[in-house]
C-alpha positions as CSV (number, residue, x, y, z in Angstrom):
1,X,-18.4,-46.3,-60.0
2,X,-17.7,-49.0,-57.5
3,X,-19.6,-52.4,-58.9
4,X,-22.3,-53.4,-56.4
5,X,-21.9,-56.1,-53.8
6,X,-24.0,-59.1,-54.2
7,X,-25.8,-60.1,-51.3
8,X,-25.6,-64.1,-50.8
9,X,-28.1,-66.3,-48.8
10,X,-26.2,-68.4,-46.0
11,X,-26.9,-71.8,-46.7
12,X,-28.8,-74.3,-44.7
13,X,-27.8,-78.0,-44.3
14,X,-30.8,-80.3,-44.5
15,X,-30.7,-84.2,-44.6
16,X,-30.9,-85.8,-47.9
17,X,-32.8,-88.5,-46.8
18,X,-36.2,-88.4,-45.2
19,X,-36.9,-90.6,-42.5
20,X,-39.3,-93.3,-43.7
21,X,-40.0,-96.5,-42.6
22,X,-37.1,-98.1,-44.1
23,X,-34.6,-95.5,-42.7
24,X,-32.3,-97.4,-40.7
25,X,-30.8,-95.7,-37.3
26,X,-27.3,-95.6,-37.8
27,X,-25.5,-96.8,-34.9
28,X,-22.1,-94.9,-34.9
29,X,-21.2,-94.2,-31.2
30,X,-17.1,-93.2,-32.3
31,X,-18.3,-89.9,-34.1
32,X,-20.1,-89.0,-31.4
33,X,-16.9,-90.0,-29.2
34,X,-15.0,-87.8,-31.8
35,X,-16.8,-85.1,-31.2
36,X,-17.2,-85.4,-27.1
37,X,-13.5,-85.6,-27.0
38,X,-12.5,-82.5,-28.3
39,X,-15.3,-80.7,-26.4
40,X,-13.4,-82.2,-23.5
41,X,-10.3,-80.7,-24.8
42,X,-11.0,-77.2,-25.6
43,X,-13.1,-76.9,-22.0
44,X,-9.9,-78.3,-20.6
45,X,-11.7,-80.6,-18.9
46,X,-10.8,-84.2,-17.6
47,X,-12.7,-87.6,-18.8
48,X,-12.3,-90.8,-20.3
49,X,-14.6,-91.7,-22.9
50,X,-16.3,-94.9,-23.5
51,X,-18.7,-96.5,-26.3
52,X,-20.7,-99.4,-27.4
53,X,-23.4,-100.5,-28.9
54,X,-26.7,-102.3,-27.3
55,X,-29.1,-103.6,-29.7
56,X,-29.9,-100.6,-32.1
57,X,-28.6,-97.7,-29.5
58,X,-25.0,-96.5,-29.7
59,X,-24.3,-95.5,-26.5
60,X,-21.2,-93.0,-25.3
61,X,-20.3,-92.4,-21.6
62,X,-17.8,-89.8,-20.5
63,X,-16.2,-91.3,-17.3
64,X,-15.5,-88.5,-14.9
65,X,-15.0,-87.2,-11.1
66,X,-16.7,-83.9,-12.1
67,X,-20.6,-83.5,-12.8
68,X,-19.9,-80.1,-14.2
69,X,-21.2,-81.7,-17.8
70,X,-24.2,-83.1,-16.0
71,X,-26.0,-80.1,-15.1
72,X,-28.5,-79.7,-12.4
73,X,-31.4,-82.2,-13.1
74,X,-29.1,-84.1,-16.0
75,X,-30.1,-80.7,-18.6
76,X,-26.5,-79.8,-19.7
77,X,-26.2,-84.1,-20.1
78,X,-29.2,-83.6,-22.3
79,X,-28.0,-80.9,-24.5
80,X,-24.7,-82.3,-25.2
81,X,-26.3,-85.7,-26.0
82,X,-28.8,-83.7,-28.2
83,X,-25.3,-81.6,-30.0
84,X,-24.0,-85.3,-30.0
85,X,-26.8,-87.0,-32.1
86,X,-26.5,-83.9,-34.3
87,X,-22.4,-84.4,-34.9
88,X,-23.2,-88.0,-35.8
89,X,-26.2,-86.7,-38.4
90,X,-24.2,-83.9,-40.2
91,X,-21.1,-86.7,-40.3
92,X,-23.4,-89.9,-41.5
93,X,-26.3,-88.2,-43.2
94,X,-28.5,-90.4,-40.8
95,X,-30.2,-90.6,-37.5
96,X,-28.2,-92.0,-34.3
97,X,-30.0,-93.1,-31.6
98,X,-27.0,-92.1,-29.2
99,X,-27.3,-92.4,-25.5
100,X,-25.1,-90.4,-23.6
101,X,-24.1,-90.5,-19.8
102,X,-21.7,-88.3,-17.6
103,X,-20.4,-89.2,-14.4
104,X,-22.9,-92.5,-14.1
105,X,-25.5,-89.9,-14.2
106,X,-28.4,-91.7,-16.1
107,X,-27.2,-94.9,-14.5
108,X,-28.1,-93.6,-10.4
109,X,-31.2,-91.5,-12.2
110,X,-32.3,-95.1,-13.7
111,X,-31.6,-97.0,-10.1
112,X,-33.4,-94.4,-8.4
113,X,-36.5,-94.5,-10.8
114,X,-36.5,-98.6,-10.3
115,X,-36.3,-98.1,-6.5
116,X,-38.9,-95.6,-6.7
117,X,-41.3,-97.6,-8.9
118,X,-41.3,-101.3,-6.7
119,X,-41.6,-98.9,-3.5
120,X,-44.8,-97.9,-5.3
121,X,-46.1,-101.5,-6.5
122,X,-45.5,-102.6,-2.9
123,X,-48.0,-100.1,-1.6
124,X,-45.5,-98.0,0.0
125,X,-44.2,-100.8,2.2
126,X,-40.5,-100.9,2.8
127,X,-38.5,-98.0,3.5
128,X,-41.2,-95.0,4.2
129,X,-39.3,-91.6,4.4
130,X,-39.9,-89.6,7.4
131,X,-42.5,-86.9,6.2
132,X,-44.1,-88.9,3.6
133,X,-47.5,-88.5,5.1
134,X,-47.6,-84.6,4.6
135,X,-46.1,-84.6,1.5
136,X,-48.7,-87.0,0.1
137,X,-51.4,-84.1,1.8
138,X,-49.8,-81.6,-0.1
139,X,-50.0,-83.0,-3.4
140,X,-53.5,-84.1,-2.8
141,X,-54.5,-80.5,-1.8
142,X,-52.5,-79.1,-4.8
143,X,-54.6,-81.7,-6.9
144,X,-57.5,-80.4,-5.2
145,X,-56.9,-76.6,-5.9
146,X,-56.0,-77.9,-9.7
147,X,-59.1,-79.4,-10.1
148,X,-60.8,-76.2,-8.6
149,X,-60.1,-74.2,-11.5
150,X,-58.7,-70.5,-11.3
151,X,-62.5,-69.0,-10.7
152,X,-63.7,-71.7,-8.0
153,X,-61.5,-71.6,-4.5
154,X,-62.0,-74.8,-3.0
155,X,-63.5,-74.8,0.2
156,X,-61.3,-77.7,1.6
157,X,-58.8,-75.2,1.0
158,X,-60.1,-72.8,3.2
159,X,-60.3,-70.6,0.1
């Protein structure tokens, strides 16, 4: 008679504080360099790596040629920001508020977003792109079929 196996649970890590109000953010932007590095290393991939910290935000850059980390629309820069914050947590026991950028990534994206934003508090004056006027139709006539509902074509729609 062969003794029986005994079946264990795998066990899950939870914090063991709770954020509250008096939780501080703990600002610790060389774990989260740590941890980027050797990502860098075992994807083989080139970068230098940066940190500081800015008020009550650590913040981590990866300097590099490639935007192969970046991602279309920034979402592989998200994630690894997101496994980032989460090295820093399982390492401190706390909360980061880690900002991470690839490549100057978030810094263009943030420029762009300014531009965008004093283009639109000027009314549009400026520098107008070439086919603005038919893009601005097209939004208004999806706003139009939006508002329309799914049961009621719009007639300005020719629906």
């Amino acid at each position: 008679m062969t003794p029986a196996r005994r079946m264990t649970t795998p066990t899950i890590w939870t914090p063991k504080t709770r954020m509250t109000t008096t939780t501080r953010w703990t600002p610790r932007p060389e774990v989260a360099a740590d941890y980027l590095e050797e990502l860098l290393d075992i994807a083989d991939l080139d970068g230098d790596i940066d940190t500081y910290i800015e008020g009550d935000r650590a913040h981590v850059s990866i300097v590099s040629e490639s935007e192969i980390l970046v991602g279309p629309n920034g979402e592989v820069l998200d994630a690894l920001q997101e496994l980032a914050r989460l090295a820093v947590m399982s390492e401190t026991g706390g909360r980061s508020r880690l900002m991470l950028d690839i490549a100057g990534y978030r810094e263009r994206r943030r420029k762009e977003l300014i531009s965008l934003a004093n283009d639109a508090r000027a009314g549009g004056s400026g520098d107008q792109r070439a086919g603005s006027a038919g893009a601005d139709e097209s939004v208004r006539a999806q706003d139009r079929a939006r508002r329309s509902g799914p049961g009621r074509p719009d007639e300005r729609l020719g629906g």
